[in-house]
N, C-alpha and C positions, 0 to 999 in steps of 0.2 A: 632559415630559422634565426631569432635573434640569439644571441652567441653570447651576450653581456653580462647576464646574468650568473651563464654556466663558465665563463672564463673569472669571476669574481670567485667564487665558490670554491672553484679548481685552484685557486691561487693562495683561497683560504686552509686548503688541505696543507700548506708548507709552513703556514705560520700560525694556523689552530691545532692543525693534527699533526706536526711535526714527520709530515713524508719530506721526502729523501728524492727521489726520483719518478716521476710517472708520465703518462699520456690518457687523453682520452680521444675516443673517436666515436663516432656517429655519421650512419651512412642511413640513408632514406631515398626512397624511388629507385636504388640504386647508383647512388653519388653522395661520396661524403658530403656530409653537410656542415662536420664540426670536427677541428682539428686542433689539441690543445696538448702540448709538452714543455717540460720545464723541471728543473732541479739539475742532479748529480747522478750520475752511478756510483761513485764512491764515497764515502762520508768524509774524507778528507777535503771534498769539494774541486776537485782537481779537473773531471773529468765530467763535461758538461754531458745534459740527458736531450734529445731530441726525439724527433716523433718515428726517426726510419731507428731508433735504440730496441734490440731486442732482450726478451729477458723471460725469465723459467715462471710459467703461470698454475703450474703445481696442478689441481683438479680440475683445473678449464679444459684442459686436454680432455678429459673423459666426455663432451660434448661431440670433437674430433673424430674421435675413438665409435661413440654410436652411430654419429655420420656414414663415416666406412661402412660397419655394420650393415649399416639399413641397405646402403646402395648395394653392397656384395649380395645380400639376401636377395635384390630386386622384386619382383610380383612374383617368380616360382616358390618361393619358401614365406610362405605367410607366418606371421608372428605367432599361433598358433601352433609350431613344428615345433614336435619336440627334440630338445638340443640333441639329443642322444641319436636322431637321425641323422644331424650331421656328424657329430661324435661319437661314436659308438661306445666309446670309452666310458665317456659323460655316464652313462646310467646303473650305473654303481652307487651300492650304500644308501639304495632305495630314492634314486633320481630321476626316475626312468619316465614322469612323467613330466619332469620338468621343463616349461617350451621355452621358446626365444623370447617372448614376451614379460615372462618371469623371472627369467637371467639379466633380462638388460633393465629392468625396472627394481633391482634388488630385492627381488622374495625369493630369492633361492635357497639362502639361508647361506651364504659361502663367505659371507665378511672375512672369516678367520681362515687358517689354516691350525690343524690340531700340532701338526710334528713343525720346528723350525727348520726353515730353508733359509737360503739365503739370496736373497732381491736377483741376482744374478743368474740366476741357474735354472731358465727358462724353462726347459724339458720337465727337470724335477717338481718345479711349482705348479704345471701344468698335467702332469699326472699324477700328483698330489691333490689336484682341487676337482678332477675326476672321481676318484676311491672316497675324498672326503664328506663325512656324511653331513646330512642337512641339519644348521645346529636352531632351527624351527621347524615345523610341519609346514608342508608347502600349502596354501591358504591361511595362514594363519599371522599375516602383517608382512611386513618388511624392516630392512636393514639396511642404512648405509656400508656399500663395499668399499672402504678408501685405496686399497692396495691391490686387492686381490681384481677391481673389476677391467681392469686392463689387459688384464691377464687371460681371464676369460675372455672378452673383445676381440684379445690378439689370435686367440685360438681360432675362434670361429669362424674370422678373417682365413686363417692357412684352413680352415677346413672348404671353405665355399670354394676359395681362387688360387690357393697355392704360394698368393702371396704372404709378407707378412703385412699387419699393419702399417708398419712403419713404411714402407712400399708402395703399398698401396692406399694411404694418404698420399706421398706425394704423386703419383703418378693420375690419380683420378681427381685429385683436390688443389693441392699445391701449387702444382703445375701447370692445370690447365687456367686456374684462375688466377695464378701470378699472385699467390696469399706469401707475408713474408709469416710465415707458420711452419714450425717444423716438429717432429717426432721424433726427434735425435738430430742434431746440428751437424753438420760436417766438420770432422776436423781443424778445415781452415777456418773455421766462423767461430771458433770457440772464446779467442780473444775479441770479437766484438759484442757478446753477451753480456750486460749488466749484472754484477751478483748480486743476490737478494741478501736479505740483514735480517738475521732471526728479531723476536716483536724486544721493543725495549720495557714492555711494561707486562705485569704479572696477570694471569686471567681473573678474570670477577670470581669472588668466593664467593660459597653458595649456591651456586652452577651444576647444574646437576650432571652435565657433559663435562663441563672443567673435573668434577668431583670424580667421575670415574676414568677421566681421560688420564689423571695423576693418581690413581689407583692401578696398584702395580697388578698383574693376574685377571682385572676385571675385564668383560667381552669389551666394552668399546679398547682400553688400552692393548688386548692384542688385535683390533682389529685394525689398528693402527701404524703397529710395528710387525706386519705378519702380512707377505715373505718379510723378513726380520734385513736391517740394514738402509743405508742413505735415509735417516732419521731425521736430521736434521741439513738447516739450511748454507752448510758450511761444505757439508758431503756435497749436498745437490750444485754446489759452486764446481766441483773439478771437472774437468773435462770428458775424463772416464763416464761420467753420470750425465751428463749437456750431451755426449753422444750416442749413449746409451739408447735412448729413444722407448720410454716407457710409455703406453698411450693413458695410464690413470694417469699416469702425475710426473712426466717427464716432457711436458709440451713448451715449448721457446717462440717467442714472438713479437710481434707489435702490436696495441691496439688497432692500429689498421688495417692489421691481419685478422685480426680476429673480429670485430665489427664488420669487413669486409664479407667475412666465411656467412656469417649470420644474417647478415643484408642479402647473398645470393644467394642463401639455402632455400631450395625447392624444399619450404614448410609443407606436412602432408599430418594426415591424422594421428601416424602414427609418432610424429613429434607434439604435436596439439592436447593429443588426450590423456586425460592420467588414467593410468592403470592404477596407480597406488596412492593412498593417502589414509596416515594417524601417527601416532608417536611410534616414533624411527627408533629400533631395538640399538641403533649404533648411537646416532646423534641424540637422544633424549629429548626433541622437540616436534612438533607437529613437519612434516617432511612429504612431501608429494612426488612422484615420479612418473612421465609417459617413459617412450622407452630409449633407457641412455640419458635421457635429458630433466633436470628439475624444472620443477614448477610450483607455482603458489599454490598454498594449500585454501579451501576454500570455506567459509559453514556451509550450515543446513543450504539457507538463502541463495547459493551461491557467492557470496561476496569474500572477495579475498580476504583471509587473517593476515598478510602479509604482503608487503609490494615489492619484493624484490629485485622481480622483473616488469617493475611499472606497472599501470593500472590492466591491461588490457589483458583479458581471460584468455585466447589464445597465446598470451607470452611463453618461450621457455628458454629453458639455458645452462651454463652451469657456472659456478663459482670457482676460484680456489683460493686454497687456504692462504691466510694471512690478507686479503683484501683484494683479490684481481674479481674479476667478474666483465661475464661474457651473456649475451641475451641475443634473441629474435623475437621480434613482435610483430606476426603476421598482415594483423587485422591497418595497424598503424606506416606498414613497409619501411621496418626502421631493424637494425643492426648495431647495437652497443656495444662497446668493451672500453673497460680501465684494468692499467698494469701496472705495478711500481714495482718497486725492490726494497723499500722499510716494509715489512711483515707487520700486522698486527695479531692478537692473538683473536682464532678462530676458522672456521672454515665457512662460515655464510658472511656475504658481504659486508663493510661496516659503514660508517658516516662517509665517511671519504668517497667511498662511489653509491653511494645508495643517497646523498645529496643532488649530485649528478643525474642520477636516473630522474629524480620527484621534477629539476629545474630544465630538462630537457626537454619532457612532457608542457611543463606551463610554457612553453616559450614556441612549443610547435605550431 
């Protein structure tokens, strides 16, 4: 592909949008095709950013995170199953009929958790989001899970294989595909992660997500801090948290890594199709889901309202907050991902890599 275009662009993000540190990658047939790095890790400018620089991609992990899933589930446990056969726990509080298909697509209703826990205390978070009742009627929409959906993931994962998530990423993913992608870092690697830099500028007034996101008590604001802890992008810097290994929003990486994962993912329907699509009870904007994975939502017509994941109707993928963003496009056999460490404010893509995506496409 010609590259000129999308390296002018990518060079524009340092000195329009004021980033700090990033990469981008693009893999197609199966071999990168575009490989672009440059800035900082730190804003003192000390310590240069390269393409092998890893760093915390916050919500892209929950991409990872369904991966697992699907593989663990294999062909015996169709989407279909309800969670509660594998959990037995799960069907409490009137959930008994809830399947895999609807947990991993967020209509379960479990964004929140009612009693504060705190981010750490795996067991209690996980038999808290068991007894926790549905805070919707199951058919009745969906919800972005920020916190909680990892959690469930990781459950589901020890209930198939015994593994935990974080295990069995690397062992079935990691590993065998040589992805620099991790689920909690290893101790020694902690000092080569880039820390991320909370957004330098204030969210858009008028926002309806901004309005309730800073609304103290409101469902998206606890669905946000609940399990309750590592809020912010200062926490998610220490080590404790880099090794932690959260599969929502504790995944560490390269764009390489991650355009990589998304180039060799055996795409299948159940990454393809959306189960869900209309205004998201957490996010307040039109929101689509197959399972584990976003996708554009679409009209009547079919034609996308949005390109987040480029033009192509089988695309999916996931974001995360502050501006990373990770995709597969089937139909096109293409693999994206951008990662910086300047945050800006939001959790769906913004100019910085959503330029990237539109000048990749014209140039293929």
């Amino acid at each position: 592909m010609n590259a000129d275009r999308v390296a002018e662009l990518f060079a524009e993000n340092f000195t329009r949008f004021g980033e700090l540190g990033a990469s981008v990658s693009v893999w197609k047939d199966g071999r990168e095709v575009l490989s672009l790095a440059g800035g900082w890790r730190d804003r003192e400018q000390t310590q240069p950013w390269d393409a092998d620089t890893p760093v915390l991609f916050w919500s892209a992990t929950k991409g990872l995170a369904a991966a697992c899933v699907l593989r663990a589930l294999g062909e015996r446990n169709p989407l279909t199953t309800r969670v509660a056969e594998v959990w037995p726990e799960f069907a409490q509080a009137g959930k008994e009929r809830v399947t895999i298909a609807a947990l991993m697509s967020h209509r379960a209703g479990l964004s929140t958790l009612s009693e504060p826990i705190e981010v750490w205390d795996y067991e209690r978070i996980v038999a808290a989001l068991a007894a926790e009742p549905p805070h919707w009627p199951l058919g009745e929409g969906h919800g972005y899970h920020p916190r909680t959906f990892g959690f469930l993931m990781d459950e589901l994962v020890r209930r198939l294989t015994g593994e935990t998530l974080r295990e069995y990423w690397r062992t079935h993913f990691a590993e065998p595909l040589g992805l620099d992608l991790w689920i909690g870092v290893p101790p020694e690697m902690v000092d080569r992660v880039a820390p991320v830099f909370p957004a330098r500028v204030a969210p858009p007034k008028g926002d309806l997500f901004y309005t309730q996101f800073l609304t103290a008590g409101s469902f998206t604001a606890r669905a946000f801090t609940s399990p309750r802890g590592l809020h912010s992008a200062a926490a998610m810097n220490k080590p404790e948290a880099l090794t932690a290994g959260f599969p929502g929003f504790g995944g560490v990486g390269t764009a390489r890594g991650l355009a990589k994962f998304y180039a060799t993912l055996a795409a299948t329907d159940r990454m393809t199709t959306t189960l869900t699509q209309g205004i998201d009870r957490v996010l307040h904007i039109e929101t689509a889901f197959s399972c584990g994975f976003m996708r554009d939502p679409v009209d009547r017509d079919g034609q996308k309202l949005r390109r987040t994941f480029g033009p192509s109707l089988t695309a999916f993928g996931h974001p995360g907050a502050g501006g990373s963003h990770a995709f597969a496009d089937p139909e096109h056999r293409i693999g994206f991902a951008y990662v910086m460490n300047q945050m800006e404010p939001g959790v769906l893509p913004n100019a910085r890599a959503l330029r990237l995506v539109e000048a990749v496409y014209e140039q293929l």
